[in-house]
KOLTOR-622881 format. One line per field, with one value per residue (C-alpha): residue number from 1; residue in one letter; x, y, z. Coordinates in pm, 1 decimal. Example, Ala and Ser with C-alpha at 12.3 -4.5 7.8 and 13.67 -1.06 7.14 Angstrom:
// KOLTOR-622881
zagu c(1,2)
torke c(A,S)
x c(1230.0,1367.0)
y c(-450.0,-106.0)
z c(780.0,714.0)
This chain:
// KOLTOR-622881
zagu c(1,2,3,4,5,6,7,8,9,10,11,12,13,14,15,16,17,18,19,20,21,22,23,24,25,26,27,28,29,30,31,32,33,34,35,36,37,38,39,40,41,42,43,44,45,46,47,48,49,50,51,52,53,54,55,56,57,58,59,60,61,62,63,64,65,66,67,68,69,70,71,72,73,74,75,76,77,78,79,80,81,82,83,84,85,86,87,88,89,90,91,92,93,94,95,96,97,98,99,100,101,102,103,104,105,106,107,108,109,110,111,112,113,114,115,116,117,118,119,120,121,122,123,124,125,126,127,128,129,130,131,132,133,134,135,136,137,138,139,140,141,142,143,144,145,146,147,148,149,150,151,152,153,154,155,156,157,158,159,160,161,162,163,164,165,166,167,168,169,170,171,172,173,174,175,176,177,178,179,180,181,182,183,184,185,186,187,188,189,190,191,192,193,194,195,196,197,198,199,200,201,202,203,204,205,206,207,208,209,210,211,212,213,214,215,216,217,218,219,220,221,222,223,224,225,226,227,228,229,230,231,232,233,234,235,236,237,238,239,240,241,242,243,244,245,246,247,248,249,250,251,252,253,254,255,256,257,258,259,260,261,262,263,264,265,266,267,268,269,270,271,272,273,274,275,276,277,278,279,280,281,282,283,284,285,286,287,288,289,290,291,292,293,294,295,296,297,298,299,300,301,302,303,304,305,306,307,308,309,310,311,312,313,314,315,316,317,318,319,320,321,322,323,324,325,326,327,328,329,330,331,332,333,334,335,336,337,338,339,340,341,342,343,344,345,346,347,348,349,350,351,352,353,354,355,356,357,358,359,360,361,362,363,364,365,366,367,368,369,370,371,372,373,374,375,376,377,378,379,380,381,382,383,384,385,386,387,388,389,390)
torke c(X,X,X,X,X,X,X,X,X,X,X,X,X,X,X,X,X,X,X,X,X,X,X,X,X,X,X,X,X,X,X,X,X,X,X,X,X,X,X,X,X,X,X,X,X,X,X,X,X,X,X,X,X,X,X,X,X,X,X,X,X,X,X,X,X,X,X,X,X,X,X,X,X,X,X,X,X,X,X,X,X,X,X,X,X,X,X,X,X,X,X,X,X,X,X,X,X,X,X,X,X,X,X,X,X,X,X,X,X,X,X,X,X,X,X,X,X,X,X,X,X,X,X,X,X,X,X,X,X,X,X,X,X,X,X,X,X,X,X,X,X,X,X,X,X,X,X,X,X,X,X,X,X,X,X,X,X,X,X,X,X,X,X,X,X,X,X,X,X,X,X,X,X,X,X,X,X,X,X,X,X,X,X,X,X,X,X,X,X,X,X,X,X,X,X,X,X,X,X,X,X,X,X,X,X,X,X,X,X,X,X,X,X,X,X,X,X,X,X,X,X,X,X,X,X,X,X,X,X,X,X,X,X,X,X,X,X,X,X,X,X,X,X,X,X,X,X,X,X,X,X,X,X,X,X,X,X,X,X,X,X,X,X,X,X,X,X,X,X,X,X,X,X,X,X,X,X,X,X,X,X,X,X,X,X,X,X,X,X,X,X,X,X,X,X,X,X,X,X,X,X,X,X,X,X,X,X,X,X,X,X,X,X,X,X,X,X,X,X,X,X,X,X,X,X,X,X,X,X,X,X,X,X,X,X,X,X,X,X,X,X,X,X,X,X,X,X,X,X,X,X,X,X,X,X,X,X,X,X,X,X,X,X,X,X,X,X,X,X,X,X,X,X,X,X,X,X,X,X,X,X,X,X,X,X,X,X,X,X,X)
x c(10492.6,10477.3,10122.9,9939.6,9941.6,10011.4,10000.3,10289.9,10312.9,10533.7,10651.7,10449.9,10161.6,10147.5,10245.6,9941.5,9715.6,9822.7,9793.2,9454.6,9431.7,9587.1,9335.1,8957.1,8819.1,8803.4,8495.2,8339.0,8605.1,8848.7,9046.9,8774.9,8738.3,9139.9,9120.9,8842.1,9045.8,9386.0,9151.9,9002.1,9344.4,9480.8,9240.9,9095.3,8757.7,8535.1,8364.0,8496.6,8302.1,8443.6,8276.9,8308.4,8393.6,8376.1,8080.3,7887.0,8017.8,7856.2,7538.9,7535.4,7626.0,7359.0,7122.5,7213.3,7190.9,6796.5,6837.4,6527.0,6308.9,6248.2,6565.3,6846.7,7274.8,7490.3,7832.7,8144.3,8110.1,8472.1,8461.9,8396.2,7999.3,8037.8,7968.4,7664.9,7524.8,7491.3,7183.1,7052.5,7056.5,6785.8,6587.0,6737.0,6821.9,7162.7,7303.2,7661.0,7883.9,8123.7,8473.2,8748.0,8998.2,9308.2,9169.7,8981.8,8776.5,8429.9,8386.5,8246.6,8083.1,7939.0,7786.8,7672.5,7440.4,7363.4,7198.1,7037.9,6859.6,6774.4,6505.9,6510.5,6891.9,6967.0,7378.6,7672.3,7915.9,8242.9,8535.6,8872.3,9015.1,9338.5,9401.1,9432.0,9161.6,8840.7,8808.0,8581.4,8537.7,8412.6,8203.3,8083.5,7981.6,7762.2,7637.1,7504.3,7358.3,7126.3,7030.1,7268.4,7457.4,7834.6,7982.0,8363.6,8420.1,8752.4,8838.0,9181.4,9245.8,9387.3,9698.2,9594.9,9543.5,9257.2,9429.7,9382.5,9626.4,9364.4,9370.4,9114.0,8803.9,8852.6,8522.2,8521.5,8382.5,8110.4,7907.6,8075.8,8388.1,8405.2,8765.6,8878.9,9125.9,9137.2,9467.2,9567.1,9467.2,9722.1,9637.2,9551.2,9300.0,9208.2,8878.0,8761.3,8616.8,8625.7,8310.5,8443.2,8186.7,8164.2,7806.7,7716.1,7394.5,7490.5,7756.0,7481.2,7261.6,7536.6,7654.6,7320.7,7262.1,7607.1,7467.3,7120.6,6956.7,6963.4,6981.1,7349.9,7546.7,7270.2,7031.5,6678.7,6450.1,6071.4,5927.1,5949.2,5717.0,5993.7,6310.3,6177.7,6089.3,6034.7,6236.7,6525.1,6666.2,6622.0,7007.4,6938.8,6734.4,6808.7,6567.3,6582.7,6479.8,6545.4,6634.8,6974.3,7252.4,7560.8,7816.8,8061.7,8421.3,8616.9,8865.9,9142.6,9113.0,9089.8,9461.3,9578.9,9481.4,9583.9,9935.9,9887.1,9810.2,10098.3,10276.4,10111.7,10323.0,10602.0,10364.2,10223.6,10603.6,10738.1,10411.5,10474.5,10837.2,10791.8,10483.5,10755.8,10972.3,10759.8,10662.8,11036.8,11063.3,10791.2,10881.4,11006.9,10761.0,10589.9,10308.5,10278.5,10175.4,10069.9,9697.9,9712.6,10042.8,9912.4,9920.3,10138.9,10254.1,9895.4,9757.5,9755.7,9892.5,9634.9,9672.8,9930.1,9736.2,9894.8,9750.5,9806.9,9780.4,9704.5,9632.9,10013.8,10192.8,9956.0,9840.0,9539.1,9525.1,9502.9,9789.8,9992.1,9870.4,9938.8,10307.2,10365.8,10258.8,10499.6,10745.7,10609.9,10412.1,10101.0,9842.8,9461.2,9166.3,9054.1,8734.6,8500.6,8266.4,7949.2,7706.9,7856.0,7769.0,7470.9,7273.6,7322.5,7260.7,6929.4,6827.1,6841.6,7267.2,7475.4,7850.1,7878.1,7698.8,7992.0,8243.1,8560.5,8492.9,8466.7,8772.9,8970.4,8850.2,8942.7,9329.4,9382.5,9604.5,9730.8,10057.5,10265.3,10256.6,10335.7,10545.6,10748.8,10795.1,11163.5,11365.5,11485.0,11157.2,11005.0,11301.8,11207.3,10850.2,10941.0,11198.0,10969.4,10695.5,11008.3,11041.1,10663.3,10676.2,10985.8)
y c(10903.1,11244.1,11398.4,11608.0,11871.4,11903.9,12069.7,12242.6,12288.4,12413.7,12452.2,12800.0,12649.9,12344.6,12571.8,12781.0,12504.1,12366.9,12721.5,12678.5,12342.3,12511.7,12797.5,12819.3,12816.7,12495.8,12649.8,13002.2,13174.6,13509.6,13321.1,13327.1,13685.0,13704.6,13462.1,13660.5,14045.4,13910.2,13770.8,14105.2,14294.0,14050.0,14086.9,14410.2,14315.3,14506.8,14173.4,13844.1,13514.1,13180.9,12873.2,12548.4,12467.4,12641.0,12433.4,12575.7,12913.1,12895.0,12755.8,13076.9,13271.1,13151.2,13186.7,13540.6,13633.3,13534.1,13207.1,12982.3,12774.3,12910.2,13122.6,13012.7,13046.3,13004.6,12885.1,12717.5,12310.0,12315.8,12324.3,12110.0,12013.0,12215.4,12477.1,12382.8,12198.9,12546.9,12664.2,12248.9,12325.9,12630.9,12466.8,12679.3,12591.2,12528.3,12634.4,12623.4,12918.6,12722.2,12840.2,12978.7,12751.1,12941.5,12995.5,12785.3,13025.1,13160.7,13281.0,13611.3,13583.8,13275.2,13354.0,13674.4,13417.6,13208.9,13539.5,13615.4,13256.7,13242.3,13475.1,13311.8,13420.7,13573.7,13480.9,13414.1,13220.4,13261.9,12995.1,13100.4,12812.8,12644.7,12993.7,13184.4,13480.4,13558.4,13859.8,14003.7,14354.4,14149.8,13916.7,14158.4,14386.0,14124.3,13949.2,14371.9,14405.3,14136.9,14187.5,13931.5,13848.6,13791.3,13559.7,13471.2,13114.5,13162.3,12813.8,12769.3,13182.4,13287.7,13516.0,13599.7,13891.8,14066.3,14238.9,14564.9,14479.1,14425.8,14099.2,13833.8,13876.2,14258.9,14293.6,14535.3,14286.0,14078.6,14082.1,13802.3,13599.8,13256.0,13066.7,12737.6,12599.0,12237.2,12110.3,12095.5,12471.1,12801.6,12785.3,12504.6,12503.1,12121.3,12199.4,12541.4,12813.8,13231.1,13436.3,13836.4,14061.2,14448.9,14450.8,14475.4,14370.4,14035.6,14015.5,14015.3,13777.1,13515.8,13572.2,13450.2,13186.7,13054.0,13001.6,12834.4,13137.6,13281.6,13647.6,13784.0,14133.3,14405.8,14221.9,14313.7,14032.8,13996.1,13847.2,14163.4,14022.8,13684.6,13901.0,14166.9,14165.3,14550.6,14687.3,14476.6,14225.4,13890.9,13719.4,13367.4,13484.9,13443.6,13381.9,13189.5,13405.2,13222.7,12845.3,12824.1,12592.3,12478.4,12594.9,12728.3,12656.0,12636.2,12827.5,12565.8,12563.5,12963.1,12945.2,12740.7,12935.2,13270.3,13116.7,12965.4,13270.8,13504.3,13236.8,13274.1,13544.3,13291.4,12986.1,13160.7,13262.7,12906.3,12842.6,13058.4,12980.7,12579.7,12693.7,12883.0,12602.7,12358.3,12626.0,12647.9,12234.9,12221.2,12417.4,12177.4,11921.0,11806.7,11695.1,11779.5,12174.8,12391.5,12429.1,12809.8,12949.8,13353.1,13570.5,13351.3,13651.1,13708.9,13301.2,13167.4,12863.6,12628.6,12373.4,12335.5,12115.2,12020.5,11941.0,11590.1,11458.1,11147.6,10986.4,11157.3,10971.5,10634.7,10624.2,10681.2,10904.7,10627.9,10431.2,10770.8,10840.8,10461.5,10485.9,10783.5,10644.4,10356.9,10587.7,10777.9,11055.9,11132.0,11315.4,11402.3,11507.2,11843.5,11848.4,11580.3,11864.2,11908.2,11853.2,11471.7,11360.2,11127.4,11371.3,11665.8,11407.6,11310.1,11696.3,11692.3,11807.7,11726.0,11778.7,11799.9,12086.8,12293.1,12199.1,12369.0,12236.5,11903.3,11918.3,12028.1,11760.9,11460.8,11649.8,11754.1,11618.3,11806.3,11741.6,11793.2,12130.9,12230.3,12433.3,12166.4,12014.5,12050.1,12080.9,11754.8,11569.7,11858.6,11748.1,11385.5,11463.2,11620.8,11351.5,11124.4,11283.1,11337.4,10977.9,10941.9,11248.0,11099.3)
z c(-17128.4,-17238.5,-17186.7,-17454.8,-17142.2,-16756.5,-16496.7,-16305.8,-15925.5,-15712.9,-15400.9,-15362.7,-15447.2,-15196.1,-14939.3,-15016.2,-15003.8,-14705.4,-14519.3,-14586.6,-14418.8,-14124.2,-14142.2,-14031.1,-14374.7,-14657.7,-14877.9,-14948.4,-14729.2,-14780.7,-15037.7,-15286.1,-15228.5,-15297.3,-15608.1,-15742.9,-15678.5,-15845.4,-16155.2,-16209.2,-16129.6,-16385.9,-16656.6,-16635.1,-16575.2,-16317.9,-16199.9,-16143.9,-15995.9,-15938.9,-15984.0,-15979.5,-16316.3,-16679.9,-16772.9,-16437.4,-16583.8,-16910.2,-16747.1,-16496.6,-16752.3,-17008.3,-16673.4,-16646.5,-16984.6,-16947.8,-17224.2,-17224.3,-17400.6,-17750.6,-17749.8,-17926.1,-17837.6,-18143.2,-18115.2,-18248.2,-18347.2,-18286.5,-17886.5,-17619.7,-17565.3,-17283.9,-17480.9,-17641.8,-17354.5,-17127.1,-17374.5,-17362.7,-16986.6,-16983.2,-17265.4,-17498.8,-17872.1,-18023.8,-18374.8,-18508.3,-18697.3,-18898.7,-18825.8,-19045.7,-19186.7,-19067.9,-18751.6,-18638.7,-18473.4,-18572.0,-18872.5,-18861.8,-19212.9,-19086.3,-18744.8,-18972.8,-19244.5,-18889.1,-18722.0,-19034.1,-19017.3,-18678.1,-18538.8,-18184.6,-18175.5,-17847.4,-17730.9,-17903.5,-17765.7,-17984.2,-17881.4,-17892.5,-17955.7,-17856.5,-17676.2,-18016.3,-17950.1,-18202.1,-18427.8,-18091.7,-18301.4,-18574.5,-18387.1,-18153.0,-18402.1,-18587.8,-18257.2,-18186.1,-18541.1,-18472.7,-18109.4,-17915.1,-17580.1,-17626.5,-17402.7,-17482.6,-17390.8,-17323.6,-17100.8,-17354.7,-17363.7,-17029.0,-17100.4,-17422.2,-17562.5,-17810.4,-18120.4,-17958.7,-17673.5,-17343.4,-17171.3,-17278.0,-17045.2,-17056.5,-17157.5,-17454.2,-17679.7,-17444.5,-17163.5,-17004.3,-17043.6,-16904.0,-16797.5,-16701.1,-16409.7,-16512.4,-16481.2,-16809.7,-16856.8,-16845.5,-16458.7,-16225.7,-15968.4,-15978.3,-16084.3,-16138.5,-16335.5,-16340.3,-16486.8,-16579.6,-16637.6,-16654.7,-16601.4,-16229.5,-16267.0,-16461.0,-16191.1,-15855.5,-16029.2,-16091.2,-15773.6,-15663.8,-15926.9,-15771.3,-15426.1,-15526.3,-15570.2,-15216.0,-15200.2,-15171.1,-15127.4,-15054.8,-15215.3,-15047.0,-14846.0,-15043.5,-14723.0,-14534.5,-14227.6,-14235.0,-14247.4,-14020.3,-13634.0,-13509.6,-13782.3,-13684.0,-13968.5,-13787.9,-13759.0,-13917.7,-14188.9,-14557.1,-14878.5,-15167.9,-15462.1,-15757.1,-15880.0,-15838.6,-15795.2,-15587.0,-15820.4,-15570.6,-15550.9,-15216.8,-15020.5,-15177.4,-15507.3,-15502.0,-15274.5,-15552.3,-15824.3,-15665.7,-15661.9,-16007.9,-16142.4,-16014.9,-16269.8,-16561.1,-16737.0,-16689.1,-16782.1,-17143.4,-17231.7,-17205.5,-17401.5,-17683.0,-17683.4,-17711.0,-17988.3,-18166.6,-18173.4,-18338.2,-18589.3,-18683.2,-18771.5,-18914.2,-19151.8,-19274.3,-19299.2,-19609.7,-19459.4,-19111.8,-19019.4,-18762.1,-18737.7,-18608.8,-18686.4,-18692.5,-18359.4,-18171.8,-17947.5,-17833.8,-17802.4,-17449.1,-17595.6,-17421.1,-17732.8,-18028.9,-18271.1,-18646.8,-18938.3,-19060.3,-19477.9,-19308.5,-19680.6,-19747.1,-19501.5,-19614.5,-19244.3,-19034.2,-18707.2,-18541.0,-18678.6,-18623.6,-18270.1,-18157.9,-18333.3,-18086.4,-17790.0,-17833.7,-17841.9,-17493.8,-17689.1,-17578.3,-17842.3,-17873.9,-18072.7,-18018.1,-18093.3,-18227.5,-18393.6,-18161.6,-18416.9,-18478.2,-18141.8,-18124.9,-17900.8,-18159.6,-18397.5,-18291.8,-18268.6,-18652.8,-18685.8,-18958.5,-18907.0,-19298.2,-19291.2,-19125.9,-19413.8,-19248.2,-18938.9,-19054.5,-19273.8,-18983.1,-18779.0,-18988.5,-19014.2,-18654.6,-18385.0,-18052.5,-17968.8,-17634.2,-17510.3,-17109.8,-16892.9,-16819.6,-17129.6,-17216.3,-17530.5,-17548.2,-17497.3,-17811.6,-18005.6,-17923.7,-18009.6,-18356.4,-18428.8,-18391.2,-18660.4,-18926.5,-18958.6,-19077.9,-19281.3,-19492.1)
């Protein structure tokens, strides 16, 4: 079978994991230190924190930001309920910006008539989507006119770039920028996940929020008397200062993604060059096109979804995606629109309400895209979809 997406390892990068095993550390040791230096070096960012996933980076990063009950985070319905679920997990509110139809990112104009509706606003969480990057200026500029955090939930975006030529997670646009490491992502770490931040004080707070809430860094004791005996810091002493969490990643995962991520300039080219070729056939196609065809030079490629006229070719998704997996292809939905899951459903959600969204949705399929996926097996792949286009 041909997956929807893979990861690729290499020799580097078993050999890096396994001096590791060989080492003193497994967890919280000097390569999460390194993992978290080349991240910043890569991106630009001043601040970089590794967790243990992207969904424990938008929940530190929601922390951080101060969300809470009666405050509200507004963000894409085209994403994965990660997304939403960070705000559900400080007892925050939800609402949705429908996205643009070319895009399928925010819409600016929408998040825009969203603020404008929402007094309890306080962060924005603008998806860029199958690794295509957001309007930031845009968004950012609406998300300041109305008194909101920006955090970028970048998991698909690593490698690209922002239309003013920084590196995703730069931070000119946001406060925060949260990545991804799951194996199917630009980078593998197994599991993983990478808050950048400019802000230092957002960054010693998640740092802390990362650890269950024990103080970190210089961070100074409270219990003075505890800490303290005759002015001398006693050795085994260490405070909890806030609720917190065990969100940390270990020692291999980081080794992993260090090596990973010395790849990724080769990983996003072969990306953009298998992206290109499926652009050029279908071309051709009646009833079968690319879903995000703009910007391909500055996507990180995580996803290359089409747009099916399922009535067109007289068959349903599923008909189509079980004809391709009987001939080895591998596809998938990306997303089911937050708002139509029964939990968002139940808080009072309509996903007809978000009318581009939903169109989207009931047209979208991802197909094959990897590092390793070759020409023949694309050619297969698109072979394969001519004979149901006609």
């Amino acid at each position: 079978m041909i997956p929807y997406g893979k990861h690729h390892i290499d020799e580097d990068d078993i050999q890096a994991v396994v001096d590791v095993l060989r080492g003193d550390w497994l967890t919280q040791g000097p390569q999460v230190d390194m993992f978290e230096a080349a991240f910043k070096a890569y991106t630009g960012a001043e601040y970089a924190v590794a967790v243990s996933s992207a969904t424990a980076g938008l929940h530190l990063a929601a922390m951080a930001a101060g969300l809470s009950a009666g405050d509200t985070l507004v963000t894409s319905p085209i994403t994965f309920v990660a997304t939403a679920n960070a705000a559900r997990y400080t007892g925050a509110n939800v609402a949705f910006a429908d996205i643009d139809s070319a895009t399928l990112n925010m819409s600016p104009e929408a998040l825009d008539k969203v603020l404008s509706q929402t007094p309890g606003a306080k962060m924005v969480v603008p998806v860029h989507f199958g690794g295509l990057p957001c309007d930031m200026e845009a968004i950012s500029a609406v998300a300041k006119r109305h008194g909101c955090l920006v955090v970028e939930d970048a998991a698909h975006a690593l490698g690209g770039t922002y239309a003013d030529g920084n590196m995703v997670g730069e931070g000119g646009f946001s406060h925060m920028s949260v990545f991804s490491f799951h194996p199917v992502k630009a980078i593998a770490a197994g599991e993983g996940g990478m808050i950048a931040t400019n802000d230092e004080a957002l960054y010693r707070r998640l740092i802390r929020l990362r650890s269950h809430g024990m103080n970190k860094l210089d961070d100074p004791f409270l219990d003075l008397d505890l800490a303290f005996d005759s002015n001398e810091r006693n050795p085994w002493y260490y405070e909890m200062q806030e609720l917190g969490f065990n969100y940390r990643i270990t020692d291999l995962q980081c080794a992993l993604g260090t090596s990973q991520l010395a790849k990724l300039p080769d990983f996003v080219a072969r990306r953009r060059a298998l992206a290109a070729r499926y652009d050029t056939r279908f071309a051709e196609f009646s009833h079968i096109k690319p879903a995000q065809p703009m910007a391909r030079d500055r996507s990180g490629l995580h996803l290359y979804v089409a747009r099916f006229d399922f009535h067109a070719l007289c068959m349903t998704r599923r008909e189509v995606m079980l004809h391709l997996r009987a001939q080895g292809i591998t596809t998938q939905v990306h997303y089911i629109p937050v708002p139509a899951h029964p939990y968002y459903r139940a808080q009072g959600f309509d996903p007809q309400d978000y009318p581009a969204s939903w169109g989207y949705y009931h047209e979208c399929l991802s197909l094959p895209l990897f590092y390793d996926l070759t020409d023949d097996q694309q050619d297969h792949i698109v072979g394969v979809l001519k004979g149901l286009d006609g």
